[in-house]
N, CA, C and O atoms as CSV, one atom per row, in Angstrom:
chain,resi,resn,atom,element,x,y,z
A,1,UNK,N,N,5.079,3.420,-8.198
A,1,UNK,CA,C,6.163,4.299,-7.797
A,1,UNK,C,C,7.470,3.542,-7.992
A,1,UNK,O,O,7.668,2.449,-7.461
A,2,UNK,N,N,8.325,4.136,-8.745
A,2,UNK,CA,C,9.609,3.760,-9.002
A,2,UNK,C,C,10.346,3.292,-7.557
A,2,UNK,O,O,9.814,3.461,-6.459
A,3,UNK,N,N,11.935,2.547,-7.802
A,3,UNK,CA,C,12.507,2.462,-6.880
A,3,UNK,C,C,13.279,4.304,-5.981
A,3,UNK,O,O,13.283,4.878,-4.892
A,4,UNK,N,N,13.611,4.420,-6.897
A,4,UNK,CA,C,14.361,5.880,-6.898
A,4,UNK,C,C,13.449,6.808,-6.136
A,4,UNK,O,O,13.651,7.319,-5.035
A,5,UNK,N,N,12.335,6.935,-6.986
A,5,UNK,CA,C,11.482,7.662,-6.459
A,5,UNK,C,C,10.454,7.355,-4.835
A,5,UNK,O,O,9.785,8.062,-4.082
A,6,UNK,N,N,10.812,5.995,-4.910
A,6,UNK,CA,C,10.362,5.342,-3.131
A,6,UNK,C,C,11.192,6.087,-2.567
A,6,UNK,O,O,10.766,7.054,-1.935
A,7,UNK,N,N,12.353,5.874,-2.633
A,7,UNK,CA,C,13.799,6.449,-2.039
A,7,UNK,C,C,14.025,7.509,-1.848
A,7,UNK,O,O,14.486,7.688,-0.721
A,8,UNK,N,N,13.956,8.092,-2.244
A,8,UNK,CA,C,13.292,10.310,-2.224
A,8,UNK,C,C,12.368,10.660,-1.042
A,8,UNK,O,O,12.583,11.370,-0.060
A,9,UNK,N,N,10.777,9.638,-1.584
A,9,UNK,CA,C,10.065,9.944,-0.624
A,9,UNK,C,C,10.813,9.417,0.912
A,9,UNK,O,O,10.488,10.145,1.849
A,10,UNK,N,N,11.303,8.817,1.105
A,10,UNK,CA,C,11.260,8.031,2.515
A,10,UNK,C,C,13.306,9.112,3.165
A,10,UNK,O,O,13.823,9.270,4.271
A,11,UNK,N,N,13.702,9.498,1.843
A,11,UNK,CA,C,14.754,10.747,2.404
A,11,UNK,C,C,14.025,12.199,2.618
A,11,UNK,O,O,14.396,13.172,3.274
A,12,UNK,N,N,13.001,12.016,1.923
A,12,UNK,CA,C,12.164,13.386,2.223
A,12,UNK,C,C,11.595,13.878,3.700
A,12,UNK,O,O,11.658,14.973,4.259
A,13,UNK,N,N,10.909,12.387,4.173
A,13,UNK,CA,C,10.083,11.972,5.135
A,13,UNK,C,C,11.365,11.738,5.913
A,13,UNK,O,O,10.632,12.018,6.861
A,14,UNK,N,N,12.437,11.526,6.397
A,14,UNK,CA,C,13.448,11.059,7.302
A,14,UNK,C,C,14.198,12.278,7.322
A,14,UNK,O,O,14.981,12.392,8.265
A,15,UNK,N,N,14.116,13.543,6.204
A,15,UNK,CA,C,14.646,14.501,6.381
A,15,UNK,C,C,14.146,15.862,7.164
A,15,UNK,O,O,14.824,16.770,7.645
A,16,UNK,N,N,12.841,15.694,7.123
A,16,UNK,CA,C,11.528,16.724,7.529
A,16,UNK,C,C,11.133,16.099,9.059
A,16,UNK,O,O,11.105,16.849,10.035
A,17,UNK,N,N,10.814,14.561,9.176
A,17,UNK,CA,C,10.144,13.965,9.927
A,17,UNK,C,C,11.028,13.287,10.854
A,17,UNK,O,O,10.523,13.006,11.941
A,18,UNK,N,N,12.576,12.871,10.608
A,18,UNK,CA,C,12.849,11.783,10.598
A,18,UNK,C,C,12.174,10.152,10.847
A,18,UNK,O,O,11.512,10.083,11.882
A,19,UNK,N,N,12.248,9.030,10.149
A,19,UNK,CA,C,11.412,8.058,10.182
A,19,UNK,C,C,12.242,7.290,11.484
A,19,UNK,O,O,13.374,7.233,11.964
A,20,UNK,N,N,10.627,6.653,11.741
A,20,UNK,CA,C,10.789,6.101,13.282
A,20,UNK,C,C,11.659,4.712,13.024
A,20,UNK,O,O,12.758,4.463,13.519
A,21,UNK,N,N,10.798,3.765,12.015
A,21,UNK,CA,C,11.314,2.496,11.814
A,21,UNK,C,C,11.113,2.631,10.419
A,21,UNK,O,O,10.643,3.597,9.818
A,22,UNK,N,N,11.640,1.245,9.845
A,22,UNK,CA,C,10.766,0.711,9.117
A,22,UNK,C,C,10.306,-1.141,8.689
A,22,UNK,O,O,10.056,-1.797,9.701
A,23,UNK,N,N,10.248,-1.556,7.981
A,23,UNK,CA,C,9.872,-2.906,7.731
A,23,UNK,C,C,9.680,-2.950,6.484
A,23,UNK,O,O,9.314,-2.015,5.770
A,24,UNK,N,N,10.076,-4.754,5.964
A,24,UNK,CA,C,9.398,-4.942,4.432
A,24,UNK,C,C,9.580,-6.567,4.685
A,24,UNK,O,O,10.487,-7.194,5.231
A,25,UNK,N,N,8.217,-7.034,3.999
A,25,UNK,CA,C,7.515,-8.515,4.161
A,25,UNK,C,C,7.123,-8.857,2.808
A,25,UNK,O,O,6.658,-8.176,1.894
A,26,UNK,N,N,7.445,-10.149,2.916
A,26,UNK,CA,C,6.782,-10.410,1.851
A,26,UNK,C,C,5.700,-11.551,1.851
A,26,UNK,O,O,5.860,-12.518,2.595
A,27,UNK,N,N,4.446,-11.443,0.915
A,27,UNK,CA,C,3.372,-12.695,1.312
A,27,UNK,C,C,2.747,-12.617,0.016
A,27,UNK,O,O,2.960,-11.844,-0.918
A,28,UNK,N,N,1.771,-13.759,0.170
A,28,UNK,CA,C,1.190,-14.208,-0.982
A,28,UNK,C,C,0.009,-13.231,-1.025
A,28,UNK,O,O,-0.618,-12.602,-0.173
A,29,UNK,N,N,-0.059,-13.388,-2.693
A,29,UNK,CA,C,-1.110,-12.828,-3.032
A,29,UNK,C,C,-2.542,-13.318,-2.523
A,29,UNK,O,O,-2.604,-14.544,-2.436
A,30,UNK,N,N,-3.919,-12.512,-2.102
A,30,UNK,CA,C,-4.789,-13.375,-1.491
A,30,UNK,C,C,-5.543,-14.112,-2.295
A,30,UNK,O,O,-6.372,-14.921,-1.877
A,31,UNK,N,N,-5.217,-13.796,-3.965
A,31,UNK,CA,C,-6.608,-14.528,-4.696
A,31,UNK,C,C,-5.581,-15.658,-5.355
A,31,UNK,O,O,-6.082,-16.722,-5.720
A,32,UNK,N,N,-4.471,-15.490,-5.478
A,32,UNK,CA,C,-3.273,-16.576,-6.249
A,32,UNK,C,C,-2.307,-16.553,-5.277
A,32,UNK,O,O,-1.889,-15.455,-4.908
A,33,UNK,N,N,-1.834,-17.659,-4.746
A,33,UNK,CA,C,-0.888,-18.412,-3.561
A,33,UNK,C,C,0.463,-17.870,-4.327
A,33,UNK,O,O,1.348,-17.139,-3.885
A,34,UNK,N,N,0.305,-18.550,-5.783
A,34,UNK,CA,C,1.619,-18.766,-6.009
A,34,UNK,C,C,2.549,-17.096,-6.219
A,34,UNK,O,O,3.773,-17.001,-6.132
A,35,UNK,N,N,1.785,-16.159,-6.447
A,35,UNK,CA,C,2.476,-14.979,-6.685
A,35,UNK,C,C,2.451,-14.269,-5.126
A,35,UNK,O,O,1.550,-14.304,-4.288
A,36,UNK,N,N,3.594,-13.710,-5.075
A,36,UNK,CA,C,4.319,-13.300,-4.266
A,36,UNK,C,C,3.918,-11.718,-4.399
A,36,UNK,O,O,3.732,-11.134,-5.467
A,37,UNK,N,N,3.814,-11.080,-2.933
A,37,UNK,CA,C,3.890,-9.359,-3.325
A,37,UNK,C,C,4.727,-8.596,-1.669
A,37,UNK,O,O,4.645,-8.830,-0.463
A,38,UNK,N,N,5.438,-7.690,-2.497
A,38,UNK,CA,C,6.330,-7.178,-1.302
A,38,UNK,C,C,5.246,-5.825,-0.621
A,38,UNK,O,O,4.448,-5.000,-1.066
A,39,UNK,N,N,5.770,-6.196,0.600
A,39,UNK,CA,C,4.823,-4.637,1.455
A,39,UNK,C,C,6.262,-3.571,2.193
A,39,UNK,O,O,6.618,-3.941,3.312
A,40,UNK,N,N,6.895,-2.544,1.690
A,40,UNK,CA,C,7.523,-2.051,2.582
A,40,UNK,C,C,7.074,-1.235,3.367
A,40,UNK,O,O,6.160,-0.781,2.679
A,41,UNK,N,N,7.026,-0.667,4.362
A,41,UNK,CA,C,6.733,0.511,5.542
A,41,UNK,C,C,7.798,0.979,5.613
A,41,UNK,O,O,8.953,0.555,5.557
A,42,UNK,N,N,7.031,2.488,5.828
A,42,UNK,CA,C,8.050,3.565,7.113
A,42,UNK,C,C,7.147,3.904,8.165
A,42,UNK,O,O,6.041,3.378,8.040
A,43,UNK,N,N,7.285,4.551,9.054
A,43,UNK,CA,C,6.597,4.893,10.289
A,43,UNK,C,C,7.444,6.437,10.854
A,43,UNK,O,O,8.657,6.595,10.990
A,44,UNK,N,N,6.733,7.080,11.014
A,44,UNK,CA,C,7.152,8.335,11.529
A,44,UNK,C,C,6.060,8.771,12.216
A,44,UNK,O,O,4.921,8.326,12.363
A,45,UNK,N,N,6.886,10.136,12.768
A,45,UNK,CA,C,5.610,11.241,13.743
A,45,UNK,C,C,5.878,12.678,13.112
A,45,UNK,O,O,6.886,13.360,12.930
A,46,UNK,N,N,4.103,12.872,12.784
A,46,UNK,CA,C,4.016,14.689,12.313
A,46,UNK,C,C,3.375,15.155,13.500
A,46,UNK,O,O,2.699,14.388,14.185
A,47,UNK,N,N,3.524,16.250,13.768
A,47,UNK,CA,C,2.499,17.266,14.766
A,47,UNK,C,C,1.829,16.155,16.000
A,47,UNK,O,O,0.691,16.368,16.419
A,48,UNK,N,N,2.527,15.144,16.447
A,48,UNK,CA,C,1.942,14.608,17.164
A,48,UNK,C,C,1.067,13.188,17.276
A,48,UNK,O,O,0.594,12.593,18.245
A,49,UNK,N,N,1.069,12.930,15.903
A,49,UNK,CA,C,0.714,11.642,15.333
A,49,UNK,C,C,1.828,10.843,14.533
A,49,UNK,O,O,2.986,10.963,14.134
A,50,UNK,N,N,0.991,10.141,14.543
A,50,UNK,CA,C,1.955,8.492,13.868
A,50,UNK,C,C,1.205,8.101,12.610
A,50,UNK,O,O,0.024,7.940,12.304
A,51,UNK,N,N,2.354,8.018,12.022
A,51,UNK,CA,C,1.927,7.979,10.034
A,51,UNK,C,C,2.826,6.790,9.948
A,51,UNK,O,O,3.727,6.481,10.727
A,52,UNK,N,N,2.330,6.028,8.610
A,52,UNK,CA,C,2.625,4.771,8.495
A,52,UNK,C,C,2.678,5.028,6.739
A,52,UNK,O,O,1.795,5.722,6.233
A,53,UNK,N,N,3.580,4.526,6.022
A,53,UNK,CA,C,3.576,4.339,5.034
A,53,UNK,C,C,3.810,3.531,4.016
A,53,UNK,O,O,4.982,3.409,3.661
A,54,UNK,N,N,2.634,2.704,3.221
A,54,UNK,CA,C,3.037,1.677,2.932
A,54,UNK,C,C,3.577,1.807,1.385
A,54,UNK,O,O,3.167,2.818,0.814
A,55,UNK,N,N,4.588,0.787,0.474
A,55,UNK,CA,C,4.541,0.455,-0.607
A,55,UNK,C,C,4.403,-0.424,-1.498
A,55,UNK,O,O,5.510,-0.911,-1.732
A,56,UNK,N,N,2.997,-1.229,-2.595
A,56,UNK,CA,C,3.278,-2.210,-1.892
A,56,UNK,C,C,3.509,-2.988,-3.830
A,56,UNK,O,O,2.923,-2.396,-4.736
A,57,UNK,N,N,4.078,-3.826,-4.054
A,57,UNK,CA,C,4.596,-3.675,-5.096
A,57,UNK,C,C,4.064,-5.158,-5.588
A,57,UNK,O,O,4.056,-6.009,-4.698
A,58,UNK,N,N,3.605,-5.581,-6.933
A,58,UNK,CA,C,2.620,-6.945,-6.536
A,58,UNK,C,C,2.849,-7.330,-8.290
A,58,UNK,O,O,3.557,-6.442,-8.766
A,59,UNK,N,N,2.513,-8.238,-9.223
A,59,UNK,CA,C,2.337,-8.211,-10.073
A,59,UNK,C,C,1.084,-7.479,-10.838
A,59,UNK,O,O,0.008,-7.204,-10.309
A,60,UNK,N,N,1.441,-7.234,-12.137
A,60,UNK,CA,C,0.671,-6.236,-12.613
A,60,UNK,C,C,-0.781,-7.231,-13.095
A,60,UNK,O,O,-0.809,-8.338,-13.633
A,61,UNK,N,N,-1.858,-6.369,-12.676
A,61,UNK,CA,C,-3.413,-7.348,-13.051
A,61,UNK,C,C,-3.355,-6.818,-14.487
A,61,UNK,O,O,-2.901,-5.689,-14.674
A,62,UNK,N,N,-3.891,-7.741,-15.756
A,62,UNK,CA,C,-3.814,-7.909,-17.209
A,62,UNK,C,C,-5.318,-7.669,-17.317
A,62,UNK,O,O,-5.690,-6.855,-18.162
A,63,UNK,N,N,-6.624,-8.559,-16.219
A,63,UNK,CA,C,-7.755,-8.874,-16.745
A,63,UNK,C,C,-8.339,-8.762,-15.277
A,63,UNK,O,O,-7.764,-9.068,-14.233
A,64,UNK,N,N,-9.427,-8.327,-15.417
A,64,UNK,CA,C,-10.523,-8.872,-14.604
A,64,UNK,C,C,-11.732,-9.214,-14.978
A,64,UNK,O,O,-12.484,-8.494,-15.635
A,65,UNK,N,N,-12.079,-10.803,-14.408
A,65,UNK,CA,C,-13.200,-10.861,-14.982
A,65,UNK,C,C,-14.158,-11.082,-13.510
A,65,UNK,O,O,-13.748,-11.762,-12.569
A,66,UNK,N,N,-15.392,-10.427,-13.518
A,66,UNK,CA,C,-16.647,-10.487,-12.569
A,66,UNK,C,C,-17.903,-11.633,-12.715
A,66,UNK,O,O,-18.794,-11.723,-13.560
A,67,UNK,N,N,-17.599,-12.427,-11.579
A,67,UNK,CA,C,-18.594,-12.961,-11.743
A,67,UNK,C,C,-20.380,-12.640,-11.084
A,67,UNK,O,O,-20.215,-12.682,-9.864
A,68,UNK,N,N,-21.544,-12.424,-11.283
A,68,UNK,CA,C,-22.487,-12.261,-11.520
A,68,UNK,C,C,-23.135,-13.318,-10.736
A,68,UNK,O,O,-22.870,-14.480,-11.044
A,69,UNK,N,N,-24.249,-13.004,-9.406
A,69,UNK,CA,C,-24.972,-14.103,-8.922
A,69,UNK,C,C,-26.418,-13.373,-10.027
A,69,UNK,O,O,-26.517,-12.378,-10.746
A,70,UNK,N,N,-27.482,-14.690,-9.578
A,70,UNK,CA,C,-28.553,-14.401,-10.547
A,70,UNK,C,C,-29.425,-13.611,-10.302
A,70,UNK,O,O,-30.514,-13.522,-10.868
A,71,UNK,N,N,-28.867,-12.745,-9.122
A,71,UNK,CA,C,-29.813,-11.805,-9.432
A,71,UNK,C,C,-29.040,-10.622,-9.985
A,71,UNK,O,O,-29.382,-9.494,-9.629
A,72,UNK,N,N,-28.347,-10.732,-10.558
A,72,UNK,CA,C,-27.623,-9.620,-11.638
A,72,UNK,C,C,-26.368,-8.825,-10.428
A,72,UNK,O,O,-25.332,-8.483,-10.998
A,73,UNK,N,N,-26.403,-8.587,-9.160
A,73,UNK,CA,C,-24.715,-8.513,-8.064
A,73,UNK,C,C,-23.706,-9.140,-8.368
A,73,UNK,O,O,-23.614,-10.335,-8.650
A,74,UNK,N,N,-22.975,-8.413,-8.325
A,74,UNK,CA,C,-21.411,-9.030,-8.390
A,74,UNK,C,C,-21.059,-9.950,-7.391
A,74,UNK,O,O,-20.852,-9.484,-6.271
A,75,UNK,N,N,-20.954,-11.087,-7.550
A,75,UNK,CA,C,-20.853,-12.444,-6.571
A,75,UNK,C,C,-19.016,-11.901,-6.100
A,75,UNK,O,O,-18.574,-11.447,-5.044
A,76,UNK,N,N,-18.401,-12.187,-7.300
A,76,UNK,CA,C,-17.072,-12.115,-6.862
A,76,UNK,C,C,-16.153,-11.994,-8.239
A,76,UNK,O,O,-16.575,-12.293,-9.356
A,77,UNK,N,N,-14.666,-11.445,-7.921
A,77,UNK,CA,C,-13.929,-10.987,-9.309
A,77,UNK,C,C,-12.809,-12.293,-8.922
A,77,UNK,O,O,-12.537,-12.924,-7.901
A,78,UNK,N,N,-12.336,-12.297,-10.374
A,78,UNK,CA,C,-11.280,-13.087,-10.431
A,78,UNK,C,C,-10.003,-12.226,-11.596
A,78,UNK,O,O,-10.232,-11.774,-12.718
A,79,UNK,N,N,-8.613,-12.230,-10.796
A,79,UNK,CA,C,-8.001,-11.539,-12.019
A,79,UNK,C,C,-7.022,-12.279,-12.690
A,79,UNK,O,O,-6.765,-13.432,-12.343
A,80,UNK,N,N,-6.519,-11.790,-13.508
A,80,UNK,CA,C,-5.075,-12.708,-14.228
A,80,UNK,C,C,-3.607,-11.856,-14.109
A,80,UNK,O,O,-3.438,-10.868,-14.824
A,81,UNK,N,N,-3.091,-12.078,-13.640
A,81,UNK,CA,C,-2.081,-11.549,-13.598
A,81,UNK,C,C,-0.707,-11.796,-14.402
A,81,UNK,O,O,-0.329,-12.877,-14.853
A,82,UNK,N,N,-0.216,-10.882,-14.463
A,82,UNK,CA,C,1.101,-11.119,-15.124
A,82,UNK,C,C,1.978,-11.048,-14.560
A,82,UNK,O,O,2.272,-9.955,-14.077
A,83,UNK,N,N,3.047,-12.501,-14.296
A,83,UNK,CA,C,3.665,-12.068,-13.579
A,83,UNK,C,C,5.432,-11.984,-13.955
A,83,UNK,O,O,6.353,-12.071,-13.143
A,84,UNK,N,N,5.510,-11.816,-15.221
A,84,UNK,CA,C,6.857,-10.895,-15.327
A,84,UNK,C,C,6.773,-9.202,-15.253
A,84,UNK,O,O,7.839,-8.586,-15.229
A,85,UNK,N,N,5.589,-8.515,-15.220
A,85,UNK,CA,C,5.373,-7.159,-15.219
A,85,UNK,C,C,4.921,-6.996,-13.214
A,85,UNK,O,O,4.393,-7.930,-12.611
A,86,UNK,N,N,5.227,-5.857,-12.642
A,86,UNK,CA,C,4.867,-5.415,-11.993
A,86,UNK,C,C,3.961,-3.899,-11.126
A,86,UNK,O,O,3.483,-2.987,-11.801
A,87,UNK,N,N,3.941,-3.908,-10.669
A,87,UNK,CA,C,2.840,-2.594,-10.383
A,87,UNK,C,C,3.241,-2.354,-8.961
A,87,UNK,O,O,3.590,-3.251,-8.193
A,88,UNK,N,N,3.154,-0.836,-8.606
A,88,UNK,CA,C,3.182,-0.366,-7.360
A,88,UNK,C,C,2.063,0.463,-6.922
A,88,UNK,O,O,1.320,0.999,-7.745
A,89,UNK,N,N,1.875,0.619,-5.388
A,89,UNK,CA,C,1.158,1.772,-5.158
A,89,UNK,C,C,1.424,2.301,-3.619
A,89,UNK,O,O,1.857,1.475,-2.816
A,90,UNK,N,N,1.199,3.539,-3.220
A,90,UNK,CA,C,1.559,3.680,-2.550
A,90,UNK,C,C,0.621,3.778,-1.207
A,90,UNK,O,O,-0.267,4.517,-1.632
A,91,UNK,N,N,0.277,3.488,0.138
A,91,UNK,CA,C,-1.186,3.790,0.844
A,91,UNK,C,C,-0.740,4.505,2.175
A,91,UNK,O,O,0.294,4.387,2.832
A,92,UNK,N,N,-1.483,5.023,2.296
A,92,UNK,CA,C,-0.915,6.518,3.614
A,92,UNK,C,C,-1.988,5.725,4.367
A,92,UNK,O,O,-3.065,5.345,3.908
A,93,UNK,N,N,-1.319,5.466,6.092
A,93,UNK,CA,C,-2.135,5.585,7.005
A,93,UNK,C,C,-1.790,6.321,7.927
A,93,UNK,O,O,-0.602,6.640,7.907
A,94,UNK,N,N,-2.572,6.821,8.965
A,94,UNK,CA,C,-2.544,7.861,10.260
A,94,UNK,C,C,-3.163,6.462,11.157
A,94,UNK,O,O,-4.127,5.762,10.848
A,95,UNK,N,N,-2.163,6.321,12.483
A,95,UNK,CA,C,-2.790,5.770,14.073
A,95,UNK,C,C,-3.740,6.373,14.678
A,95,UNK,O,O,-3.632,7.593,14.806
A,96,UNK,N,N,-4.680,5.833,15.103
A,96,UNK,CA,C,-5.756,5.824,15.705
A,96,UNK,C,C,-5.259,5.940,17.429
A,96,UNK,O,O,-4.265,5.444,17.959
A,97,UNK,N,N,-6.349,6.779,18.038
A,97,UNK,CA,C,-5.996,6.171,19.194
A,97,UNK,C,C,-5.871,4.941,19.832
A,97,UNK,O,O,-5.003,4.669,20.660
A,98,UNK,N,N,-7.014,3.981,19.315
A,98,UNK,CA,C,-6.341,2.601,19.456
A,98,UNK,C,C,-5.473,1.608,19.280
A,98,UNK,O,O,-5.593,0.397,19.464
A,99,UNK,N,N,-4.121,2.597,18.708
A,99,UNK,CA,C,-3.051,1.867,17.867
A,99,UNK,C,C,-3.223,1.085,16.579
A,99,UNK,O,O,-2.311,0.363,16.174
A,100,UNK,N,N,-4.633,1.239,15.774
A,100,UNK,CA,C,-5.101,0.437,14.354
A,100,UNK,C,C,-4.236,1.821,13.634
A,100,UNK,O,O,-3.712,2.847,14.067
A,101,UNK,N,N,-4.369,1.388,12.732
A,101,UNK,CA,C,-4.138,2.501,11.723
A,101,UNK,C,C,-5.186,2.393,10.637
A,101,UNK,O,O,-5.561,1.314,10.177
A,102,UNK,N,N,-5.738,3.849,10.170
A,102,UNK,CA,C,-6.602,4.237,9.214
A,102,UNK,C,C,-5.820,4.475,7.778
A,102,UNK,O,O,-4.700,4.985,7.730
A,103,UNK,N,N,-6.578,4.027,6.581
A,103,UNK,CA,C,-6.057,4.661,5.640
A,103,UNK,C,C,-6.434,5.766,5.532
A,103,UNK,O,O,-7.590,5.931,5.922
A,104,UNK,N,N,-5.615,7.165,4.915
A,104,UNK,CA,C,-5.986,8.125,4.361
A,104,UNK,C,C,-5.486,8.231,3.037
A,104,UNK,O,O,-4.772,7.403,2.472
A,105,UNK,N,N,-5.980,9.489,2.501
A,105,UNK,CA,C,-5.446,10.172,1.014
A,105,UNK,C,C,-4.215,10.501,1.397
A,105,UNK,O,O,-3.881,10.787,2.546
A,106,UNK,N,N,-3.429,10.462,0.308
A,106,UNK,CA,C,-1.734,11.481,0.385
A,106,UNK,C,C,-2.233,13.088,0.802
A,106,UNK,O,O,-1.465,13.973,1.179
A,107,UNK,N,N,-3.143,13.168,0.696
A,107,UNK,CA,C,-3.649,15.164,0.421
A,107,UNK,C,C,-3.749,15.008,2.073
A,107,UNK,O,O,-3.048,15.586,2.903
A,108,UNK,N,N,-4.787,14.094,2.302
A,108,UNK,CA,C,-4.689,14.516,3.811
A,108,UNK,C,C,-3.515,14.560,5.132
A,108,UNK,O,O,-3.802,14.976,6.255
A,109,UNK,N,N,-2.120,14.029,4.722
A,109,UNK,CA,C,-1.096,13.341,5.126
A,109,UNK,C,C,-0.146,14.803,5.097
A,109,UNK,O,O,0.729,15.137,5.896
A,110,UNK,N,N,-0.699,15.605,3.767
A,110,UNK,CA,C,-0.127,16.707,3.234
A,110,UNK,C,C,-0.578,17.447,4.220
A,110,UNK,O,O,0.224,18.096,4.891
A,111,UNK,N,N,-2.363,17.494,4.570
A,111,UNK,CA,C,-2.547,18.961,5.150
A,111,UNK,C,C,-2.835,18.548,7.021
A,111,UNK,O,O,-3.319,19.191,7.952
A,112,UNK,N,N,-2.378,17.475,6.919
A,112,UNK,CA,C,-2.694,17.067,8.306
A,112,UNK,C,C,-1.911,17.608,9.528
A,112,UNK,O,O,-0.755,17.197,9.630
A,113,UNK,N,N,-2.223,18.200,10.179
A,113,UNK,CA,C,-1.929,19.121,11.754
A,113,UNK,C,C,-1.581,18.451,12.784
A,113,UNK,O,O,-1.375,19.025,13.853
């Protein structure tokens, strides 16, 4: 997701919803230290719940390669990244009553009551 187009959504969501807070962090990647990836949030309330929205913007993966234990399972992946290119995505969560938050689909965020 573009910058512009982050920016829409979160005037969309602050215009309909207004947004509660928000936040943006930045931390290392978990499989490579040295690359860096940003997480922004918003946080709002629909119909009574608490939606969380993340964006999270990271270098773009080039390769993955899988490694194989012997009995033919995927032990574990390793990727390569590139890191003058980047990649976004976007992840919808809804609060739990226990204050965790769940991921959902965007569809459900859409038809959620």
């Amino acid at each position: 997701m573009s910058d512009k187009a982050w920016e829409q959504l979160v005037d969309l969501i602050d215009t309909k919803y207004t947004v509660d807070s928000s936040a943006s962090r930045q931390e290392p990647l978990e499989d490579n230290k040295k690359l860096q990836q940003t997480i922004e949030a918003i946080f709002f309330e629909k119909d009574n719940f608490k939606y969380k929205i993340e964006r999270i913007t990271a270098p773009r993966i080039v390769d993955k390669k899988t490694f194989y234990s012997g009995h033919g399972a995927a032990n574990r992946s390793q990727y390569t990244y590139d890191p003058e290119e980047i990649s976004t995505k976007v992840v919808c969560y809804k609060q739990l009553p226990d204050g965790h938050y769940n991921e959902i689909a965007p569809e459900d965020l859409m038809l959620a009551n």
